[in-house]
One Martini backbone bead per residue (centre of mass of N, CA, C, O) as a GRO file, in nm:
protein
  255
    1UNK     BB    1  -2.209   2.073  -7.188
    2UNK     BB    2  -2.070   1.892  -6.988
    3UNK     BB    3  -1.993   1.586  -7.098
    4UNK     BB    4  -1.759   1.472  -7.409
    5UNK     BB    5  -1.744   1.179  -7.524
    6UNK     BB    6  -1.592   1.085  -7.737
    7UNK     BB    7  -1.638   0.932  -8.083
    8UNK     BB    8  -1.575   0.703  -8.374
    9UNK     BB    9  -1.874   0.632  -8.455
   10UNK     BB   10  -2.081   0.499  -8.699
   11UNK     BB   11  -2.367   0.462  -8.633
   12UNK     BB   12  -2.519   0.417  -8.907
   13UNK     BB   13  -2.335   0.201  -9.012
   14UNK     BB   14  -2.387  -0.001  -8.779
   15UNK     BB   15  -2.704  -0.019  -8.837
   16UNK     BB   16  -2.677  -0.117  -9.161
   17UNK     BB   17  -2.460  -0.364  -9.113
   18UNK     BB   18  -2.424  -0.562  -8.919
   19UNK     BB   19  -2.610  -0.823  -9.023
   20UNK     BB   20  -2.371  -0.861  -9.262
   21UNK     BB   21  -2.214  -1.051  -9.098
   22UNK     BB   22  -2.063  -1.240  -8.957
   23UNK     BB   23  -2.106  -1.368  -8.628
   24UNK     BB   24  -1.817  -1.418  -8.533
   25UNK     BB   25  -1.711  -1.162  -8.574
   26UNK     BB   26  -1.967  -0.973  -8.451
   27UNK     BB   27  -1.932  -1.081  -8.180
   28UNK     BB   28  -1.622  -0.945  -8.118
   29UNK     BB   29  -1.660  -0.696  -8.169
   30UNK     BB   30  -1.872  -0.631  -7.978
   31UNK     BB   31  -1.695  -0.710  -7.729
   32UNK     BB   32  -1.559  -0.479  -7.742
   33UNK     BB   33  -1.715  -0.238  -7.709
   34UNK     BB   34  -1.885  -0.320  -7.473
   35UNK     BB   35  -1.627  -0.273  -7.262
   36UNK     BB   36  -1.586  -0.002  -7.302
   37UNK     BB   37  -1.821   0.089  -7.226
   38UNK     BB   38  -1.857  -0.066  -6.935
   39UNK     BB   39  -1.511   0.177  -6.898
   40UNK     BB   40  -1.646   0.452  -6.914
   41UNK     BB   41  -1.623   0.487  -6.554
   42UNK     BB   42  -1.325   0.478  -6.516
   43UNK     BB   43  -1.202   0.657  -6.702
   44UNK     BB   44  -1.312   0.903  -6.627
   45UNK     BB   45  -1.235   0.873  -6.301
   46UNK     BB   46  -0.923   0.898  -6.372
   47UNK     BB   47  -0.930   1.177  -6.486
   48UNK     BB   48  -1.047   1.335  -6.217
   49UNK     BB   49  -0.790   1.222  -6.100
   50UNK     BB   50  -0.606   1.406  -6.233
   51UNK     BB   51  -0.724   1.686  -6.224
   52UNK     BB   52  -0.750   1.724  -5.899
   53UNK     BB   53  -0.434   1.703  -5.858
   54UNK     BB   54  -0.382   1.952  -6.048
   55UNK     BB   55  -0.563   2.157  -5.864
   56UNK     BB   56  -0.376   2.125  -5.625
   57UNK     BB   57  -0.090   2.236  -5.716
   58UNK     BB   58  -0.255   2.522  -5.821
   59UNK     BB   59  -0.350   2.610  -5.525
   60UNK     BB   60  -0.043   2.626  -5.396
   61UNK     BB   61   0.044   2.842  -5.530
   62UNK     BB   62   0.222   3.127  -5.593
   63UNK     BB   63   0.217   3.407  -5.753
   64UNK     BB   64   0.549   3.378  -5.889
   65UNK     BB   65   0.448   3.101  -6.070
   66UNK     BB   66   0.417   3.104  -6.374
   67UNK     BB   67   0.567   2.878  -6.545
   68UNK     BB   68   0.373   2.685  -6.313
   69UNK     BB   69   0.108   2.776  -6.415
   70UNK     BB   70   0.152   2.696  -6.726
   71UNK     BB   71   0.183   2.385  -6.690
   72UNK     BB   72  -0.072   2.355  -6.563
   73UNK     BB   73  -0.261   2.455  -6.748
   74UNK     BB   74  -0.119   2.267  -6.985
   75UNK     BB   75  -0.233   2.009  -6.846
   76UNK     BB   76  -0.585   2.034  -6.805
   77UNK     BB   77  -0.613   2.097  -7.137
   78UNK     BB   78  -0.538   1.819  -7.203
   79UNK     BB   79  -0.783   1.684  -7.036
   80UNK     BB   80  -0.995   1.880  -7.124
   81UNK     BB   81  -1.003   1.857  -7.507
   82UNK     BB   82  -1.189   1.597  -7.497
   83UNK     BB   83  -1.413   1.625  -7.274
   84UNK     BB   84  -1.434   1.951  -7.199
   85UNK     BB   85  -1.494   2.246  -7.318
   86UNK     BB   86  -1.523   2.472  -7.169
   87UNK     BB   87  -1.266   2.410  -6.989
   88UNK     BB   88  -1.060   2.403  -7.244
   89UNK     BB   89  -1.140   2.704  -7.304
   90UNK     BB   90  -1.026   2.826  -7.008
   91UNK     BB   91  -0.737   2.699  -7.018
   92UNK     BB   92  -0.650   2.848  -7.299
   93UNK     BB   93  -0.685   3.135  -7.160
   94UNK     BB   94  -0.482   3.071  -6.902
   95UNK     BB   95  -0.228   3.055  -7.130
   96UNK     BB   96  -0.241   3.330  -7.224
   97UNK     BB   97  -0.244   3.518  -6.968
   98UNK     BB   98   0.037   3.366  -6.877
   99UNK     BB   99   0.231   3.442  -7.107
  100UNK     BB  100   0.190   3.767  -7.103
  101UNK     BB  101   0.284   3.803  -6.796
  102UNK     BB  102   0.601   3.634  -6.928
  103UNK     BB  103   0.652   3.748  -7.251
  104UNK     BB  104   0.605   3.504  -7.422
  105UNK     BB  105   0.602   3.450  -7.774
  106UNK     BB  106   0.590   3.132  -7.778
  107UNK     BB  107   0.375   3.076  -7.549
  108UNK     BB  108   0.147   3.246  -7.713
  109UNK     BB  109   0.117   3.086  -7.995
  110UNK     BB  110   0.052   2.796  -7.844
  111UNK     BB  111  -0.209   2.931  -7.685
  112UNK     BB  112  -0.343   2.956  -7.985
  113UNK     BB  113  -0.332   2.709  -8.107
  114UNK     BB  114  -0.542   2.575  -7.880
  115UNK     BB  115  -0.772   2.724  -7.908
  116UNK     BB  116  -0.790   2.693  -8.207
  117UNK     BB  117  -0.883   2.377  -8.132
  118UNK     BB  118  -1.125   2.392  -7.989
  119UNK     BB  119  -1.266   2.637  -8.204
  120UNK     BB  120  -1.263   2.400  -8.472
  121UNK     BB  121  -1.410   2.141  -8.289
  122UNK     BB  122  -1.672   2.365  -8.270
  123UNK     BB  123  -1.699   2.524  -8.564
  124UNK     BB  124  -1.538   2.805  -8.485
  125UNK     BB  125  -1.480   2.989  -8.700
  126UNK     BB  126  -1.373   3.270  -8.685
  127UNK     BB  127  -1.220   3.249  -8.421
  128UNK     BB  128  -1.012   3.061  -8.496
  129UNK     BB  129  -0.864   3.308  -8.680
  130UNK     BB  130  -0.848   3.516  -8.455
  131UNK     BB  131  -0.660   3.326  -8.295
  132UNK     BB  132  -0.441   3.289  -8.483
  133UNK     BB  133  -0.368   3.587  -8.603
  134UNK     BB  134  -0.248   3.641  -8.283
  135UNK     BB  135  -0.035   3.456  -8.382
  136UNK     BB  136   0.337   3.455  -8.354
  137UNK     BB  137   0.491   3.260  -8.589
  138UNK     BB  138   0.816   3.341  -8.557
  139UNK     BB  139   0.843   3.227  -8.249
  140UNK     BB  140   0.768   2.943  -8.302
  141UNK     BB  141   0.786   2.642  -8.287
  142UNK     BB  142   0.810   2.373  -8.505
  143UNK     BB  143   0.580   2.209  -8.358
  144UNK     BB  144   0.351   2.458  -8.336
  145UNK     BB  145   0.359   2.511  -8.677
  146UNK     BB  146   0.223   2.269  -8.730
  147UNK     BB  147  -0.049   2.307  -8.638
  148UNK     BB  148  -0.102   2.578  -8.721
  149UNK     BB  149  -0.104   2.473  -9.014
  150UNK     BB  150  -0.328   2.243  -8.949
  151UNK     BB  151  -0.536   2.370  -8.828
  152UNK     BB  152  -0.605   2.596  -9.069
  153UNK     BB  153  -0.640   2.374  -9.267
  154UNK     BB  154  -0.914   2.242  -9.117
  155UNK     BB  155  -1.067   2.493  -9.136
  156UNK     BB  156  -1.113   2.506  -9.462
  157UNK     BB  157  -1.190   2.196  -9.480
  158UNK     BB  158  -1.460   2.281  -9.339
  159UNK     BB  159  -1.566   2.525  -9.473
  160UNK     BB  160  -1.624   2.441  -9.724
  161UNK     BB  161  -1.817   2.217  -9.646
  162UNK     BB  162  -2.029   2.400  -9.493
  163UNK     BB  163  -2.064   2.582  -9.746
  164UNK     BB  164  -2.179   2.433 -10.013
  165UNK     BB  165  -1.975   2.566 -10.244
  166UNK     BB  166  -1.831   2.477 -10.513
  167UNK     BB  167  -1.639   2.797 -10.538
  168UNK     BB  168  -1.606   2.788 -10.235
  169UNK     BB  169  -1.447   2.507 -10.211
  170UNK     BB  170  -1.197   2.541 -10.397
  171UNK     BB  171  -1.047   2.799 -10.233
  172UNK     BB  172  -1.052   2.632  -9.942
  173UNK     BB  173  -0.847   2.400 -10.063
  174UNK     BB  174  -0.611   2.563 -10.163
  175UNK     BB  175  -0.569   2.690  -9.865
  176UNK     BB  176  -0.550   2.440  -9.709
  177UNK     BB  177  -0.297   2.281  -9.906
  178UNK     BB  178  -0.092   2.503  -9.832
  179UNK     BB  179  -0.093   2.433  -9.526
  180UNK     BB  180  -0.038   2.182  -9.537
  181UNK     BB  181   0.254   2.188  -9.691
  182UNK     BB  182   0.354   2.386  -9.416
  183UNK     BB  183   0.335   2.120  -9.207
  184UNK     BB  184   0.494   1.914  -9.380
  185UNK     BB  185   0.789   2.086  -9.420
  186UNK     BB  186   0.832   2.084  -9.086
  187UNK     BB  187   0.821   1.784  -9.154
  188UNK     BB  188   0.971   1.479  -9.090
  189UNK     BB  189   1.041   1.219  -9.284
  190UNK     BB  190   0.817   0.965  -9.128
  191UNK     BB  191   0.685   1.093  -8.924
  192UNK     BB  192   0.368   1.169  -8.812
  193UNK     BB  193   0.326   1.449  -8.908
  194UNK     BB  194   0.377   1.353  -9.214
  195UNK     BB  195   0.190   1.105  -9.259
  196UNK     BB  196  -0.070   1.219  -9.177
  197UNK     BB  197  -0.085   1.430  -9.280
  198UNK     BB  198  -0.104   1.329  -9.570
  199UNK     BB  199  -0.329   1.164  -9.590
  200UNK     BB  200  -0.551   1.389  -9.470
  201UNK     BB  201  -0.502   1.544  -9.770
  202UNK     BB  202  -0.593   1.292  -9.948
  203UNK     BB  203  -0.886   1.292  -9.828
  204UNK     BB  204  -0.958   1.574  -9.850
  205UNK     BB  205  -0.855   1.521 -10.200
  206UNK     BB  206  -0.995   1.187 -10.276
  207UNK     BB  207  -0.734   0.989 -10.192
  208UNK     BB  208  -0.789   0.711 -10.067
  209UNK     BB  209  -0.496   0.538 -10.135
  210UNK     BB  210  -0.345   0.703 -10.027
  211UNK     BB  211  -0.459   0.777  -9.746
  212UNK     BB  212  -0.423   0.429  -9.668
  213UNK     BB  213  -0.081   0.453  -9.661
  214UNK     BB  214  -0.023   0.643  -9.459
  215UNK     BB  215  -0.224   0.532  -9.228
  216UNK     BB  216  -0.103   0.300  -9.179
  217UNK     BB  217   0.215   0.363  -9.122
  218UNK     BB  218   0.151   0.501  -8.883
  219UNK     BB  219   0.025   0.224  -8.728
  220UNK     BB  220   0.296   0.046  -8.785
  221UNK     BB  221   0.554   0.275  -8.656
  222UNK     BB  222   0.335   0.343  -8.388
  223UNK     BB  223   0.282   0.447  -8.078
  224UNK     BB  224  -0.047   0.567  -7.988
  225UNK     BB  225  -0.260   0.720  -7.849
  226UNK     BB  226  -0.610   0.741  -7.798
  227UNK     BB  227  -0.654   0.993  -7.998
  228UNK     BB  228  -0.455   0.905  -8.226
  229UNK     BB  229  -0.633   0.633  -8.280
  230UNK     BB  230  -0.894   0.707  -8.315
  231UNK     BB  231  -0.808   0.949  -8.588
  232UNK     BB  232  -0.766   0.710  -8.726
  233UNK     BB  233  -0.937   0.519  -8.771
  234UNK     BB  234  -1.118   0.684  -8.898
  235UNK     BB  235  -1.089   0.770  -9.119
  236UNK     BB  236  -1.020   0.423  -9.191
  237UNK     BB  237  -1.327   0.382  -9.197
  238UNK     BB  238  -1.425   0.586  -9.392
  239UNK     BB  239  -1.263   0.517  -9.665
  240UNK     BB  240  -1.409   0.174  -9.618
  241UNK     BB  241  -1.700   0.310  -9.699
  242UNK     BB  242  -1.626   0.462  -9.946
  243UNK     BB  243  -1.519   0.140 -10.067
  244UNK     BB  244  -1.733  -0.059  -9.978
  245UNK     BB  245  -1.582  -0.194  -9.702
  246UNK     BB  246  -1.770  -0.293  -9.426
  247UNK     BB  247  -1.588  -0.461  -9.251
  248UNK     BB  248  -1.334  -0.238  -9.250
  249UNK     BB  249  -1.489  -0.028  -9.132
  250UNK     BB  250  -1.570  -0.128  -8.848
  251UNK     BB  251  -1.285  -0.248  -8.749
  252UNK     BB  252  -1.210   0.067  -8.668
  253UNK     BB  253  -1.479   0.173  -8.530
  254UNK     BB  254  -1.429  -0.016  -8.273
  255UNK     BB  255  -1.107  -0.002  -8.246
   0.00000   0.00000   0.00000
């Protein structure tokens, strides 16, 4: 598949809106996307000396070092979970192999909701399920079976879409919002896992105006990484273009 370079833009909101822009504001925000666009083979070349880095240290160990195996498997698994799919695939499937190898349950499971992300971010639910489904949630820390929660909840409310039948549709978004429940339950209130869930789950369920106060305290409370603010800003244009607000949907979009 290639290097996949995520990007939160709304290209067509993009093509349609420019023009309509006043030019002092449409001017700064461009000038802002295009040094990303011209910094995005820095960023690249960043990333692939850190895989490479990760990849030497893996080849250093020797075989009884599981739990370092493991270690360096999910540094891997993070570098290319946004970046290349199948590397990101080949190592959560390292992350299981290496788990049962040391027979620990908690690590089992962490091992598959991780598959389980890869899995469900590339649409492939039956896939998401069978992987979550052999995940042994009783074992799972805390902040693991948050995930697992929120996974599940993800592929519902994606297959719902997908399925475009107003009858499962509503079958899937209330399994969907089950699972945000159980989600946001494990989650402390103000976390960042309660903030996003609880928002996510209001767009989700188009309560447009609670989904962007959720939203918004996350960016106000939180130092986010690069895909946290991707993952939220996309959001919160989503939301300001579904509310007809062309300019604040642009700037969450570029930003």
């Amino acid at each position: 598949n290639g290097i996949v370079l995520r990007s939160c833009l709304l290209s067509g909101l993009l093509v349609l809106s420019i023009e309509s822009w006043s030019m002092n504001h449409s001017d700064s925000l461009i000038q802002v996307l295009t040094e990303a666009i011209e910094n995005k083979d820095v960023s690249v070349r960043l990333r692939l000396d850190r895989i490479e880095k990760l990849k030497a240290k893996l080849r250093s160990l020797n075989g009884n070092s599981q739990d370092r195996y493991f270690e360096l498997h999910n540094a891997l698994y993070h570098e290319y979970k946004t970046f290349i799919y199948d590397s990101a695939f080949a190592y959560a499937q390292k992350l299981i192999e290496t788990s049962h190898r040391l027979g620990d349950k908690s690590k089992i499971g962490y091992s598959r909701v991780k598959l389980g992300f890869i899995l469900i971010s590339s649409g492939m639910f039956k896939e998401t399920f069978d992987s979550l489904a052999a995940a042994p949630v009783s074992y799972m820390a805390d902040t693991t079976r948050v995930e697992y929660y929120s996974i599940m909840a993800r592929a519902y409310y994606d297959l719902g879409t997908y399925s475009n039948d107003r009858y499962y549709q509503s079958t899937y978004a209330a399994l969907a919002n089950l699972y945000m429940d159980s989600a946001k339950h494990l989650s402390k209130p103000d976390s960042y896992d309660y903030l996003y869930l609880s928002g996510l789950q209001n767009l989700k369920n188009n309560r447009l105006q609670e989904a962007m106060s959720y939203l918004k305290q996350v960016l106000k409370k939180f130092t986010l990484t690069a895909q946290k603010q991707a993952v939220n800003d996309h959001n919160l244009s989503y939301i300001y273009n579904s509310l007809v607000e062309t300019d604040r949907a642009i700037e969450f979009m570029v930003y």
